[in-house]
N, C-alpha and C positions, 0 to 999 in steps of 0.2 A: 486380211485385205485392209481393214480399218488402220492399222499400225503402217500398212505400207502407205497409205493417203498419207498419215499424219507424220513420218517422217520424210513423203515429200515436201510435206509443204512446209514443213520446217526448212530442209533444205534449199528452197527456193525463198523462203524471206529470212533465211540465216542470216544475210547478212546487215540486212536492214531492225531485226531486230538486236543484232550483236552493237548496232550504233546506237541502238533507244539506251542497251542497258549502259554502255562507256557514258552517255551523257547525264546518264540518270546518275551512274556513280560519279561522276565531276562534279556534275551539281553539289550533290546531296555533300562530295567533302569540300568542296567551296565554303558552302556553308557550315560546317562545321569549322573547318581549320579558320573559318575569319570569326566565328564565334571566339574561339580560343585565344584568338590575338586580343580581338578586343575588350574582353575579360580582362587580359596582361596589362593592354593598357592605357584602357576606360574607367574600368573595373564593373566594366556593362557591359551587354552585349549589342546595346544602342552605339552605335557610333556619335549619332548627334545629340545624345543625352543631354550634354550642356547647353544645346541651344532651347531647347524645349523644357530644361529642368521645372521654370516655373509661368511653358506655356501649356495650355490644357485645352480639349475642345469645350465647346457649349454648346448643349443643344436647344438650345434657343437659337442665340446670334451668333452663331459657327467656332466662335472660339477667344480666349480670355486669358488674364493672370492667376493664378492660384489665388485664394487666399492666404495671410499669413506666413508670406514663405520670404526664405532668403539665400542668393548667390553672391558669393562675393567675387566670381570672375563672371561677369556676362561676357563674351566676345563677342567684337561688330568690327570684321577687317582687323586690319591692326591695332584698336583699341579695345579696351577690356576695363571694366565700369564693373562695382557691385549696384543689385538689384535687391530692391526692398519691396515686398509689397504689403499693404495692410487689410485688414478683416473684409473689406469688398474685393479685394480684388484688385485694389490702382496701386498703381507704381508710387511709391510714396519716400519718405526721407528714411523712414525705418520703419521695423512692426510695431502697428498699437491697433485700435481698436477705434474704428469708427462707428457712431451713436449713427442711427437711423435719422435725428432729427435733431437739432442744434440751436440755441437761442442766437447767437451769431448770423451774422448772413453770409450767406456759403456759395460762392461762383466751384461749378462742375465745369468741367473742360471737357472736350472729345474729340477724337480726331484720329488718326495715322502714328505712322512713325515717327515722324514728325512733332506731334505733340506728345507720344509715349517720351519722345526725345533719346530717340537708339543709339548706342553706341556711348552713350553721357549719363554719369549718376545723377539722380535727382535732384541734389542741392544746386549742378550746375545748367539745369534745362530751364527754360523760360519759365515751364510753368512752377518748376520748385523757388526760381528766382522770386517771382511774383509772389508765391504762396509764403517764405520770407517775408516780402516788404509788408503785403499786407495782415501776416500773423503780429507782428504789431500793435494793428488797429484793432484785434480781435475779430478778422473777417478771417473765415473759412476757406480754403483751397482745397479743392477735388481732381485729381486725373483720372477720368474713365477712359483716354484714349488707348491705343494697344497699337502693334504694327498690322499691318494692310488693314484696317478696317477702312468703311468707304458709307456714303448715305444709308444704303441697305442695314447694313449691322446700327449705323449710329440711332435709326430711329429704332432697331430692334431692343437694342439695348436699354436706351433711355425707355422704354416703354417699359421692359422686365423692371427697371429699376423701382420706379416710380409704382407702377401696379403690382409686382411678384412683391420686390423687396420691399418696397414701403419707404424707400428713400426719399428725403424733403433735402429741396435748394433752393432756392430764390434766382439764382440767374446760371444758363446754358449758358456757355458761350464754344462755337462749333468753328474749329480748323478745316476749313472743304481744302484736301489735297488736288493737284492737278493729277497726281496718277488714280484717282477716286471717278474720274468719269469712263475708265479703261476698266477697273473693277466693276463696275455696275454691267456693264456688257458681259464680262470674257471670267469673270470671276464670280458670283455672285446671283443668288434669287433665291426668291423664296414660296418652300410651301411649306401647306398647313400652319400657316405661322409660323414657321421658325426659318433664318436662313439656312440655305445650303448653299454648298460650292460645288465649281463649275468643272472641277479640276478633270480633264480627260482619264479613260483609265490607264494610256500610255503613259502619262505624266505619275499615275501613282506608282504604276510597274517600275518606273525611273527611279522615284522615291524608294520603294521598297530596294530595289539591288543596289543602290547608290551606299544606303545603310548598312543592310547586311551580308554583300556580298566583297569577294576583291576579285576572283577570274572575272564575272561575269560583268562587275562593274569598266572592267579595264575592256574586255571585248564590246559592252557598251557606250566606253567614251570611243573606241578606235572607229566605231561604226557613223558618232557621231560627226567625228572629226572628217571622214570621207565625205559624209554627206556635205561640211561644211564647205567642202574643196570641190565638189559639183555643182553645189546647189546652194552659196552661200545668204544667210538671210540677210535682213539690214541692222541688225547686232553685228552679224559676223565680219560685215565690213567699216566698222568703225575703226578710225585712227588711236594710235597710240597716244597722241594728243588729247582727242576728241574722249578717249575713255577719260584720262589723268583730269580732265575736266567737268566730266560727268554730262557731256552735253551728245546731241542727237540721237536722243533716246526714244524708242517709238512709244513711250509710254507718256510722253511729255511733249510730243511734235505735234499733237490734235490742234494747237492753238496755235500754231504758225504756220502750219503745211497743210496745203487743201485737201491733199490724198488720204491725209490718216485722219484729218477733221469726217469728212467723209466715208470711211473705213469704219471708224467706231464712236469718233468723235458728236455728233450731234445724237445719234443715240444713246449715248451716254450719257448724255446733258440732260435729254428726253426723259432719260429714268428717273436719272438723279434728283430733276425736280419733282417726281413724284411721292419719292421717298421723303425729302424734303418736306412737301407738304402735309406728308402722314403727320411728321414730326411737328411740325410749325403746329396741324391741328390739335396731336395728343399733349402740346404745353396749354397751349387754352384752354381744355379744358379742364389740366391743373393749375391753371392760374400759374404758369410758368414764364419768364419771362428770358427771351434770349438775343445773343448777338452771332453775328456770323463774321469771319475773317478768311482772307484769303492770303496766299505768296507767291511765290514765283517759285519754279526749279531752273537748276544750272540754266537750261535752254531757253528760257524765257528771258534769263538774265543776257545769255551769249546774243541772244535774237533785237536786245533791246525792245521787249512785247511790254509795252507798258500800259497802251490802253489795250489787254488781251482780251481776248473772247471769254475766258475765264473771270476774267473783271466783269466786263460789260455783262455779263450775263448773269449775274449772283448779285451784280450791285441792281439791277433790275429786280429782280427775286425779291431782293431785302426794300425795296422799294415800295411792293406790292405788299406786301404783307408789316410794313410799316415796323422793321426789325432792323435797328444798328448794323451799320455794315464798315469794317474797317479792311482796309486794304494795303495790303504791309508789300505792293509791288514797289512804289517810288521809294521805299528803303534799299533797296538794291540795284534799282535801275534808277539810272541818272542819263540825260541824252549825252552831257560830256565826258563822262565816267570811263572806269577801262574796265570790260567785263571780266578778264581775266584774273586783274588786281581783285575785283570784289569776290570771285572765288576763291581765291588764293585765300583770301585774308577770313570769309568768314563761313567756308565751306571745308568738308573732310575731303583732303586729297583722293581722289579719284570716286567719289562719292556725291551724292547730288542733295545730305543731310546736314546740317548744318555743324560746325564745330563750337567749341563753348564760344569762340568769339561770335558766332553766330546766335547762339544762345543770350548772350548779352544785349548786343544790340537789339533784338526783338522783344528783349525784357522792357529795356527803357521804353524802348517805342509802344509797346501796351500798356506799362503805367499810367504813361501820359494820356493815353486814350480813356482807361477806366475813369483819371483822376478827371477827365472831361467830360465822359458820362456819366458819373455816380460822384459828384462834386459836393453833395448835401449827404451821402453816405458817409464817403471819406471824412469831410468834419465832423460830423454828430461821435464817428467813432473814435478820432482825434481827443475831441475833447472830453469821452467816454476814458478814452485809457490817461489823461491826466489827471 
């Protein structure tokens, strides 16, 4: 009697079990036959090994450069840069060995992509530029910035550095991105001390099959592509134009458009000054001194936002708390100007990061700035090195 139950009910979910196991074997050779390829030809079974060779998490402030390491193809789009990093961790001209502490006086930088300066070797980023002019004068140059970081990590970081590592500098100086107030909402928090991220676990299911699978990745872009075709977002309707320009992007519209100011926008602002002032407080009490700088993206440039929300509100910030504030919008934005020209010429085609001519420009224009606020610096160290 038992054998007859159990071979009806087999018979009645025969067939639904004969589809578990067809999926379970698809699966499972999916992932193997894409292991095998990419082994052939990665020589991993990471697909995006190269992009991550020498990025690493942190469990502190969510994530960092190796120490010590080097690639000599980084790729960003169509360009491809080698990657230096030295004994901390920052993106540097080559490996050596940075001292904890340094009779020289030493400007640290932080910031974004932007300041990592993605897609561009180090000798040609602003901040290798400056680190250049001013190796000179025997002043020190630091990159702690990294890609996406945002207020959240910058005071996590600066804080490990300072209290964990025991690092000494004499002056901050902090790049506040505009995609950095979009981070603090949708990307980013923290507990126990340390940040975390915000990421959905759809978004990491994404990540996982995206890497190691090809059936499944390919049945998951076709699923994405329909939804795009019912249900298009406001990415998915952007022009061919508008892409090759890097403008109308929701990550950059909080400061011209009410909708997404509103959306994430002044919450963001909200946080960020909080973070902010973690930071502003943990330099005081190392007797830190720092400056803060802002820019534009494509979209602020295409919008002509020149007194933006972004400005106005950081130049308030730095006002309160009696901290240098430079403002590198009127470098880009001009009321007579042609916004396109100014992307074209100092932007990566279809990209909203700067290109080396980008790069340059922004170098000059901070010189002038340091050599305007550290005027008694610059000379002593002048006539130090003659």
């Amino acid at each position: 009697m038992e054998a007859y139950f159990t071979n009806n009910r087999f018979e009645k979910y025969s067939k639904t079990v004969l589809t578990l196991l067809v999926i379970i074997v698809v699966v499972v050779a999916d992932f193997v036959f894409t292991r095998v390829y990419h082994i052939q030809k990665y020589g991993t079974i990471h697909k995006f090994a190269d992009r991550r060779a020498l990025r690493e998490p942190s469990p502190v402030f969510h994530h960092t450069l190796k120490p010590n390491g080097q690639q000599q193809e980084q790729k960003w789009g169509h360009l491809s840069s080698p990657l230096y990093t030295n004994s901390l961790g920052f993106k540097d001209r080559e490996i050596r060995e940075i001292p904890f502490a340094s009779s020289n006086f030493r400007f640290l930088f932080i910031g974004d992509s932007f300041t990592e300066g993605i897609g561009i070797e180090y000798e040609k980023t602003f901040v290798g530029l400056i680190d250049a002019e001013l190796a000179r004068l025997n002043i020190d140059v630091l990159n702690a910035a990294v890609s996406s970081y945002s207020p959240t990590i910058y005071f996590k970081k600066i804080e490990y550095l300072l209290e964990t590592v025991g690092l000494d500098f004499d002056h901050l100086i902090v790049f506040l991105d505009i995609s950095d107030i979009e981070d603090e909402v949708r990307r980013y928090d923290t507990h126990n001390g340390r940040v975390i991220g915000l990421m959905s676990r759809t978004s990491k299911v994404k990540e996982f099959v995206y890497e190691y699978t090809g059936l499944l990745k390919n049945l998951w872009t076709l699923a994405i592509n329909m939804q795009k075709t019912i249900a298009p977002t406001h990415e998915d309707l952007r022009s061919e134009e508008e892409r090759r320009y890097g403008v109308n992007q929701q990550r950059s519209l909080w400061t011209v458009n009410e909708e997404t100011f509103h959306d994430y926008g002044q919450h963001g602002l909200d946080k960020a000054r909080k973070r902010m002032d973690l930071l502003y407080q943990l330099l005081q009490r190392h007797r830190k001194e720092m400056t803060l700088a802002v820019y534009p993206w494509s979209d602020q440039i295409m919008h002509k936002d020149l007194h933006s929300r972004h400005v106005t509100f950081w130049e308030e910030w730095a006002k309160e708390h009696s901290v240098p504030f430079v403002n590198f919008f009127p470098l880009f934005i001009s009321p007579n100007g042609d916004p396109k020209e100014v992307l074209r010429t100092y932007f990566i085609e279809g990209d909203v990061h700067w290109n080396e001519q980008g790069h340059e420009l922004m170098t000059r224009e901070l010189f002038t700035k340091i050599q305007g606020a550290f005027p008694k610096l610059l000379h002593r160290q002048e006539v130090d090195s003659d």
